[in-house]
C-alpha positions as CSV (number, residue, x, y, z in Angstrom):
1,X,6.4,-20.7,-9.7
2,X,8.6,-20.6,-7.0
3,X,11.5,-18.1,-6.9
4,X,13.0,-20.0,-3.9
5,X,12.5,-23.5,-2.5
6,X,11.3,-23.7,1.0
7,X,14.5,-25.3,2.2
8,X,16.9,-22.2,1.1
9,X,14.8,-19.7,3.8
10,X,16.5,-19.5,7.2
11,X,15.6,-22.0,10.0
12,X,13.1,-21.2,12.0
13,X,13.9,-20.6,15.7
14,X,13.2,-23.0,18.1
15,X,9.5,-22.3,19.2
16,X,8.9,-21.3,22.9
17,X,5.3,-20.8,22.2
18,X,3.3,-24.1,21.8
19,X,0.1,-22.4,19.7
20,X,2.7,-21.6,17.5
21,X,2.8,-25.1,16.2
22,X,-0.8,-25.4,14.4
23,X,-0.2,-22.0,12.3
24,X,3.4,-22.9,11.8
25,X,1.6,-25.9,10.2
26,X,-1.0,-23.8,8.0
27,X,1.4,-21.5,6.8
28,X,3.9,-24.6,5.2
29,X,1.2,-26.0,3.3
30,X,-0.5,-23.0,2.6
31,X,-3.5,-23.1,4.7
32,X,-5.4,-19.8,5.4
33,X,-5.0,-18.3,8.7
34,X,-7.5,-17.0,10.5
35,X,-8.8,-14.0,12.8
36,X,-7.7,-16.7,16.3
37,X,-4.9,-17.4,14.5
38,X,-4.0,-13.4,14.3
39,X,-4.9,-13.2,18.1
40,X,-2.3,-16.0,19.0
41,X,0.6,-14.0,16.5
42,X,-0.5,-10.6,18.3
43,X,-0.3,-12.4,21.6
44,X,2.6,-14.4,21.6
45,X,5.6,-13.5,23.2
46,X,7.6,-15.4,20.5
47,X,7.4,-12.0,18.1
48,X,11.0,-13.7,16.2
49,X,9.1,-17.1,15.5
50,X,5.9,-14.7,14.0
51,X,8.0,-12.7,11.7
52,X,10.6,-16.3,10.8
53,X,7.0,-17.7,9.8
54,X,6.2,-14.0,7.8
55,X,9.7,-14.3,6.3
56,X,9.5,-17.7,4.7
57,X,6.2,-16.4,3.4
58,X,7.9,-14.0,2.0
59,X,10.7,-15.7,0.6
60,X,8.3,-18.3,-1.3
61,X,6.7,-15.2,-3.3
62,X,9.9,-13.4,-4.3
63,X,12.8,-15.5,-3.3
64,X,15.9,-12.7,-2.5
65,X,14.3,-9.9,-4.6
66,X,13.5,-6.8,-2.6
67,X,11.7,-3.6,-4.6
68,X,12.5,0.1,-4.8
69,X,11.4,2.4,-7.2
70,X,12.4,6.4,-8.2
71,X,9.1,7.7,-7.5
72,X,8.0,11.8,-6.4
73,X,5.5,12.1,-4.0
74,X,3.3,15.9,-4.5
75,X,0.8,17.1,-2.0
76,X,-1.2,19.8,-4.2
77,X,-2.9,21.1,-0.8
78,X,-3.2,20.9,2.4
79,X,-6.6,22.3,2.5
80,X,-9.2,20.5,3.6
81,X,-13.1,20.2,4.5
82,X,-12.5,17.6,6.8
83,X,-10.8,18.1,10.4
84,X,-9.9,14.5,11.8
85,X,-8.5,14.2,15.0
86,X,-5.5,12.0,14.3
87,X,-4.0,14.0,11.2
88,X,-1.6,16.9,11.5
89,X,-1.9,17.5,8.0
90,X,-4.7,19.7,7.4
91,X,-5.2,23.2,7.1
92,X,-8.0,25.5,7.0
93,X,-8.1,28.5,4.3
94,X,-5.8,31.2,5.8
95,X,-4.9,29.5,8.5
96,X,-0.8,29.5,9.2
97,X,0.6,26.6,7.4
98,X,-1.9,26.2,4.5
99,X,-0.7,26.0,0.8
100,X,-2.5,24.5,-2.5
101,X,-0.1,24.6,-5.6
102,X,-1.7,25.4,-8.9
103,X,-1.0,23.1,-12.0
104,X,1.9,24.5,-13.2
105,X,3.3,24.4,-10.2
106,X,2.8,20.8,-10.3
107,X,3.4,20.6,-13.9
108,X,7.3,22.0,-13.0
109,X,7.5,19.4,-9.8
110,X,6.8,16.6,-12.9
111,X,9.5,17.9,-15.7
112,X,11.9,17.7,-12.5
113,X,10.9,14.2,-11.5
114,X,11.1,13.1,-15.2
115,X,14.5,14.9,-15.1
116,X,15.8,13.0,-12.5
117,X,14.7,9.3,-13.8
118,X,11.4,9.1,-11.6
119,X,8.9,6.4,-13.1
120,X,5.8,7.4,-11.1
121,X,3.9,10.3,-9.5
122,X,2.2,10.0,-6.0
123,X,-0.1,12.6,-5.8
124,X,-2.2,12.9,-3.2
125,X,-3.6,15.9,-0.6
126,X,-6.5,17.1,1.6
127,X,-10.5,17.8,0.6
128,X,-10.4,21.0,-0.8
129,X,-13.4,22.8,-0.6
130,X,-13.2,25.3,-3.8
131,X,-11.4,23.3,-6.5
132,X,-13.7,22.5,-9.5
133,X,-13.5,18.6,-10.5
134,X,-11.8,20.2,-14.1
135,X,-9.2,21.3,-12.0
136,X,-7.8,17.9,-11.1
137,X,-8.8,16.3,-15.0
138,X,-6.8,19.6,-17.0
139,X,-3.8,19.2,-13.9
140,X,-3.3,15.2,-15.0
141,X,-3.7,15.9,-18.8
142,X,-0.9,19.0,-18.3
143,X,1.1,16.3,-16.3
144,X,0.8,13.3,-18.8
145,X,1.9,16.0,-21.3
146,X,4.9,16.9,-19.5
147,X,6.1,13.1,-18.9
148,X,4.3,10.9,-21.2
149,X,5.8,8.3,-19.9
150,X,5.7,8.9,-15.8
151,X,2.9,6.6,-13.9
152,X,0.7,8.2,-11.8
153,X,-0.4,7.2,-9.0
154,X,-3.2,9.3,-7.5
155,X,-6.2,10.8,-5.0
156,X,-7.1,8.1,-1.8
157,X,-10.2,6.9,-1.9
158,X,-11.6,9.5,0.3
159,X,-10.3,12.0,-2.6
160,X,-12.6,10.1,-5.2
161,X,-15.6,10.1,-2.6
162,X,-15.3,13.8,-2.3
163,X,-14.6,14.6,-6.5
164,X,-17.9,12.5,-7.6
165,X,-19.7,14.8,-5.1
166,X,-18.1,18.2,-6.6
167,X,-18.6,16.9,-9.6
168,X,-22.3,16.4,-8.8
169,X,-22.5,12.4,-9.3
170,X,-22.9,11.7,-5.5
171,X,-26.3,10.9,-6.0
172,X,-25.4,8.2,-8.7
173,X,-24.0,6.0,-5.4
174,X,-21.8,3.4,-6.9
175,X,-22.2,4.5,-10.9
176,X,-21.2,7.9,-9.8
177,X,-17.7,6.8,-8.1
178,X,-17.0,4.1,-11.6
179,X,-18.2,7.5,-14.0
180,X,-15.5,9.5,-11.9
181,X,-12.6,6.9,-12.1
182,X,-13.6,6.3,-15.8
183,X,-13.0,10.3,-16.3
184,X,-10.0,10.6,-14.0
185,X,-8.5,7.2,-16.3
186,X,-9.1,9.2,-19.5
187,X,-7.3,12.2,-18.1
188,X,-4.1,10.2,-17.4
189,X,-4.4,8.3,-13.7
190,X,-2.4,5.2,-13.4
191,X,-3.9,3.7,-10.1
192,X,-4.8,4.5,-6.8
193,X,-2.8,4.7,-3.7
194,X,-4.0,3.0,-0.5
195,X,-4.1,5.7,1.6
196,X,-7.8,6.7,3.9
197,X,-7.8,3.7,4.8
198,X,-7.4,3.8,8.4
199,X,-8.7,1.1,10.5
200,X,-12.3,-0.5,8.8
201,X,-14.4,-0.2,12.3
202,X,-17.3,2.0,13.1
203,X,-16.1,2.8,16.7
204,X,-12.9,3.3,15.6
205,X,-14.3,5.8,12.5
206,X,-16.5,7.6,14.6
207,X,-14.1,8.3,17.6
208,X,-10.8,9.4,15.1
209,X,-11.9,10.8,12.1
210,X,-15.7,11.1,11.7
211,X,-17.1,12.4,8.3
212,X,-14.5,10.7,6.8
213,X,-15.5,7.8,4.4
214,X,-16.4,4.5,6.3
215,X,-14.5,1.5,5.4
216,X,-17.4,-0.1,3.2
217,X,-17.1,3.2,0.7
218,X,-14.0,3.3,1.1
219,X,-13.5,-0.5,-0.7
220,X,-16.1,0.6,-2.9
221,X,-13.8,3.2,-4.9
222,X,-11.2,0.2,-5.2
223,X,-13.6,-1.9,-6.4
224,X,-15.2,0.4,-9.0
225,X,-10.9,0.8,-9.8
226,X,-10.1,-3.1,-10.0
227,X,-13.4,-3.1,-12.5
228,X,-11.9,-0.2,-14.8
229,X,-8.7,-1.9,-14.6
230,X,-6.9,0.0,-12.1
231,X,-4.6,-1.6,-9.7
232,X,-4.3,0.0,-6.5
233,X,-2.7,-0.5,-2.6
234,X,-4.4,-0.5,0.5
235,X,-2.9,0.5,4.1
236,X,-3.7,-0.2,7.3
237,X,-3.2,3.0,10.0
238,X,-2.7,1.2,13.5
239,X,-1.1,2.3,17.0
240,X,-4.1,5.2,17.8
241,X,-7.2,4.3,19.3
242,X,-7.9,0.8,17.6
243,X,-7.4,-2.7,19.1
244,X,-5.6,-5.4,17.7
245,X,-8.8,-7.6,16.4
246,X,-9.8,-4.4,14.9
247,X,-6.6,-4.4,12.6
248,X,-7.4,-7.9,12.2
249,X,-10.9,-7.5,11.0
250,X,-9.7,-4.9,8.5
251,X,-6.6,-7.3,7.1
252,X,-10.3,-10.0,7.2
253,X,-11.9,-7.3,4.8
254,X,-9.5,-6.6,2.0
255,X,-8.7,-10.6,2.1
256,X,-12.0,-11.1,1.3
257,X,-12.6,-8.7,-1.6
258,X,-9.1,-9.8,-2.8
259,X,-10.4,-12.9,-3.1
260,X,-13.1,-11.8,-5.3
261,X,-11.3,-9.5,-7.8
262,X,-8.6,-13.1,-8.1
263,X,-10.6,-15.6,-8.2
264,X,-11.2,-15.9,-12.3
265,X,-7.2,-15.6,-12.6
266,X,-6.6,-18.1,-10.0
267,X,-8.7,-20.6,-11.8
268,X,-7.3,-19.7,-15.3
269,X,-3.9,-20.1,-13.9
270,X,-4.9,-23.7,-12.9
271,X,-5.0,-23.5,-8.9
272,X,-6.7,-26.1,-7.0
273,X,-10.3,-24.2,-6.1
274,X,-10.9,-23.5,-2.5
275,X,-14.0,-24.8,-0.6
276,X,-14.2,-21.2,0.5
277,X,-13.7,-19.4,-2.6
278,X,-10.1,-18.3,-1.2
279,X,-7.3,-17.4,-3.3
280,X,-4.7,-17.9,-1.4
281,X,-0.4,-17.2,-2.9
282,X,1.1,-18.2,0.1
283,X,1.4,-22.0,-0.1
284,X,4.4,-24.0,-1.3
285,X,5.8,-24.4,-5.2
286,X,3.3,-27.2,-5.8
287,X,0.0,-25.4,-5.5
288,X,0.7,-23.0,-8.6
289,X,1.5,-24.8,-12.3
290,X,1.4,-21.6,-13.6
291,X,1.8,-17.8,-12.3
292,X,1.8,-17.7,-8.4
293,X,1.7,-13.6,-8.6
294,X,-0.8,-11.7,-10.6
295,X,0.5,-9.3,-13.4
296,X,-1.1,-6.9,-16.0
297,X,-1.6,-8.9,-18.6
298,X,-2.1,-12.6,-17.6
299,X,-4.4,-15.2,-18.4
300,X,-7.4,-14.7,-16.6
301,X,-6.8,-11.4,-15.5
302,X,-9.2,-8.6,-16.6
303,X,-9.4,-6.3,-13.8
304,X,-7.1,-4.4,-11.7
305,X,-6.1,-5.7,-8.1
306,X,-5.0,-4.9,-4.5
307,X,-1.3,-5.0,-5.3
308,X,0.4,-4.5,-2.1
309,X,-0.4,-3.9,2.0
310,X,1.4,-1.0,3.4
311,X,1.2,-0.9,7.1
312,X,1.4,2.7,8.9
313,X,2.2,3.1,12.4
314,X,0.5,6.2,13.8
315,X,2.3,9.9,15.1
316,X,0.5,11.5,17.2
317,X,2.9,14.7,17.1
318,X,0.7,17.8,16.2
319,X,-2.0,16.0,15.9
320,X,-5.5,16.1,18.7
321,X,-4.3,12.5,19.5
322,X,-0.9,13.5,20.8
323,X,-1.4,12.3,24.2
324,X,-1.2,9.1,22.8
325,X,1.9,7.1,22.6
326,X,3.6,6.0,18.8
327,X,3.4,2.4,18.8
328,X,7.3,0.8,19.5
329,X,9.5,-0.7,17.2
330,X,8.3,-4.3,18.4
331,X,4.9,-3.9,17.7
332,X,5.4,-2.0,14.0
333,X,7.2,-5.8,13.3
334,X,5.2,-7.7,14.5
335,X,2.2,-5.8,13.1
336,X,4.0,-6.0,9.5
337,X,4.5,-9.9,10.1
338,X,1.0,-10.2,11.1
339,X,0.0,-8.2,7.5
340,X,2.3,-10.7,5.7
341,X,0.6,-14.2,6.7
342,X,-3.1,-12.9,7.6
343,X,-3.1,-10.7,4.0
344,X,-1.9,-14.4,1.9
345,X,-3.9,-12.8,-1.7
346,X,-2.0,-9.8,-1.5
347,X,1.3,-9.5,-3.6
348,X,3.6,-7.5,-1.4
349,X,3.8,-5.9,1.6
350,X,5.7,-2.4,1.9
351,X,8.0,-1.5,4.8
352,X,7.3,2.7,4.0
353,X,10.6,4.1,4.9
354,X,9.3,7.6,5.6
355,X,7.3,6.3,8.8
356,X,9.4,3.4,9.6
357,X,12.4,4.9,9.0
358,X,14.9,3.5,7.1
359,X,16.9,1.4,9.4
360,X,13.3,-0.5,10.8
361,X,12.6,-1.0,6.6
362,X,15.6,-2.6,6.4
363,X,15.0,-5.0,9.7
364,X,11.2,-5.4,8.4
365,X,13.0,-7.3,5.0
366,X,13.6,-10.2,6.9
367,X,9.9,-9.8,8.3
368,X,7.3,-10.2,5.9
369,X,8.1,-6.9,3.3
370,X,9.7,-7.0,-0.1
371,X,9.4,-3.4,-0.7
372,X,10.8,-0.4,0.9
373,X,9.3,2.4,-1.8
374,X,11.2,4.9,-3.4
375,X,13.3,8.3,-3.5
376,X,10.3,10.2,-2.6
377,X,11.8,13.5,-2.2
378,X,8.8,15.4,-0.5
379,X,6.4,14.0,1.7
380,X,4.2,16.5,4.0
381,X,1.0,13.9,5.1
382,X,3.0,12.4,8.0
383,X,6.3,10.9,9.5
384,X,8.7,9.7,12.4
385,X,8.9,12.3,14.9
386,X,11.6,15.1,14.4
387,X,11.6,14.6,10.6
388,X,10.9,17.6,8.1
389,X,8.7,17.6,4.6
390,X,12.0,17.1,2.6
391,X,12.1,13.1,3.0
392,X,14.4,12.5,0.3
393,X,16.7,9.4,0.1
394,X,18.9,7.8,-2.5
395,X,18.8,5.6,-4.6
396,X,22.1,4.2,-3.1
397,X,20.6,4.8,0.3
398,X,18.0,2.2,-0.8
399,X,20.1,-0.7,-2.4
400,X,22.3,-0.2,0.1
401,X,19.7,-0.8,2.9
402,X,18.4,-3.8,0.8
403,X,22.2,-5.6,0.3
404,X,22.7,-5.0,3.7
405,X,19.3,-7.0,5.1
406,X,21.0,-9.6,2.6
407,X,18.7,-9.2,-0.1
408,X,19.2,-8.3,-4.0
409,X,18.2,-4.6,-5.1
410,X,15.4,-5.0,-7.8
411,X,14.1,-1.7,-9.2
412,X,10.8,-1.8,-10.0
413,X,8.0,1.0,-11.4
414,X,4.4,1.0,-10.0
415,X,3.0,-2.3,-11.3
416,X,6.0,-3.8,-9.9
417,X,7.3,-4.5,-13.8
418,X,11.7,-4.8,-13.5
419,X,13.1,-1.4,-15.0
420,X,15.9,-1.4,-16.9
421,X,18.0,2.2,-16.4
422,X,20.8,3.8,-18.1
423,X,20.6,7.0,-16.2
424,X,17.7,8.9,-16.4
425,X,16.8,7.1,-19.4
426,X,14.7,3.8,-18.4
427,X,12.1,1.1,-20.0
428,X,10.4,-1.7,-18.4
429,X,12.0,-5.4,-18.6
430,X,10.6,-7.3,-21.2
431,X,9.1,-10.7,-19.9
């Protein structure tokens, strides 16, 4: 249901922009928008009436609960085959600047994480050319057995494209990238992070980081994961070479296979069917009898599921694209408001504070997001310009930031489940 009736969100401003009016209309009863619809919110100069609109959509799905979690991110290497123009991350063997941390290396970043009250694990890093696929299964069996109880959250899809073809499955297409989840699931992994993502357009793939995965493969892997029953995130990487109805055609693609992975649950949860087959969460109190959110466990829930949309406005500092400009302040808002109302299946949408930085995370609360991430600690993939690797914030940093956008601190572990702390010692809410 409902954690907050329509009426309690702010007033929207008074509209300036007259093809405002029809989506203002969709959104309040919960009609889809579509690709026109994210032209006109791209277009208009009214950006404070697009994110009021993403707001109340965001208010309808989790009322004045914002998320934060103690998480530690771990890049094992920065060594990889690939060498994309947009990323600053990646190293070559020998080159200045390259690392790759063995598993007890890792295995002591864990014990410390556990230490300090983390919940979850992101581990993630570049394609390394030399590591066996029994590397990565005996380093998440070490770390499950130095924090039982620690989520993790691990390898991009391009990670898993790249293990089923050192593990020599690549020629098993489809069965190949489910029989390397499957393994990876045994060894410990929790889900997958959204990152490799990019933008989902051929131009766009071939021009910025060619070799890389294309956008079909890429929502391959989370599909195999949704089947094993593996939720996962997805991002969107925008402000490089891509166009706006690029962004809007990849927010079109992971609606669509959202809709498929929800579909059963939607029905079992007694929502009105779609003539389209959309699933849509977005609507007012009315439309849902039962669950408006998906969970682990629910009726009609089998499979895993895109939990939340995690928009990532592009750096070009030490990158091949640094000519380019970062994209402002405006546009990462309205680009965030635009992910909230086009992506209506998806959950949540995450203000990152490492690339927003903390300040926009908070702002971004009261435009669309419901999740600023967690304590992090290290973070070496990207971030705002002049920032280090040591990206470490508070958790008193983070409520604060959340009380002050006027919103109620909710700590939360990766399947978005409440946690209940007493120090370091934690457990998950009971429902």
């Amino acid at each position: 249901m409902s954690l907050v009736a329509d009426e309690l969100a702010p007033p929207l401003p008074p509209g300036r922009d007259s093809r405002l009016e029809t989506i203002e209309d969709k959104v309040r009863h919960g009609v889809r928008l579509n690709e026109s619809d994210g032209m006109v919110l791209y277009e208009t100069p009214d950006v404070h009436r697009v994110m009021a609109l993403a707001d109340l959509v965001r208010r309808r799905l989790h009322g004045l609960a914002a998320y934060y979690n103690i998480n530690r991110h771990i890049n094992y290497s920065n060594i990889c085959a690939l060498s994309c123009s947009f990323c600053a991350f990646h190293r070559k063997k020998d080159q200045e600047g390259a690392y790759e941390k063995s598993t007890e290396d890792i295995v002591r970043d864990v014990q410390g994480a556990a230490a300090a009250g983390a919940t979850e694990i992101h581990m993630v890093g570049g394609l390394h050319p030399w590591l066996p696929f029994e590397w990565y299964l005996d380093t998440l069996r070490a770390m499950k057995a130095a924090a039982p109880h620690i989520h993790i959250k691990a390898f991009t899809a391009v990670e898993i494209v790249h293990l089923q073809r050192i593990s020599k499955r690549g020629a098993q297409g489809y069965a190949g990238i489910t029989s390397v989840l499957h393994d990876l699931l045994q060894a410990g992994l929790g889900s997958l992070p959204g990152g490799g993502a990019e933008v989902f357009d051929d131009r766009v793939h071939d021009a910025a980081f060619k070799g890389k995965i294309r956008g079909d493969h890429w929502l391959d892997v989370h599909r195999a994961a949704h089947e094993l029953g593996l939720n996962t995130n997805a991002t969107i990487l925008y402000g490089h070479i891509e166009q706006r109805p690029e962004r809007l055609h990849h927010m079109q693609l992971l609606r669509q296979q959202q809709d498929h992975t929800l579909r059963a649950w939607s029905a079992a949860q007694g929502m009105q069917p779609s003539s389209d087959g959309s699933v849509v969460l977005t609507g007012p109190a009315e439309c849902y009898p039962n669950q408006r959110l998906p969970m682990p466990g629910q009726l009609g829930l089998s499979t895993g599921y895109f939990q939340t949309i995690i928009p990532l406005p592009f750096y070009p500092n030490a990158s091949e694209l640094e000519r380019l400009p970062a994209p402002t302040g405006l546009e990462n808002l309205r680009t965030l408001a635009i992910a909230r109302l086009m992506l209506d299946n998806f959950p949540h949408v995450k203000a990152f504070w490492v690339m927003q930085t903390l300040p926009m995370a908070e702002l971004m609360l009261n435009a669309g997001a419901d999740d600023m991430d967690g304590t992090v600690v290290w973070y070496d993939i990207t971030k705002a310009v002049g920032e280090g690797n040591h990206q470490e914030t508070t958790v008193g940093d983070l409520t604060k930031a959340i009380s002050d956008a006027g919103f109620q601190p909710v700590e939360r572990d990766t399947l978005y489940r409440r946690v209940m702390r007493d120090g370091a010692a934690w457990r998950v809410a009971s429902t």
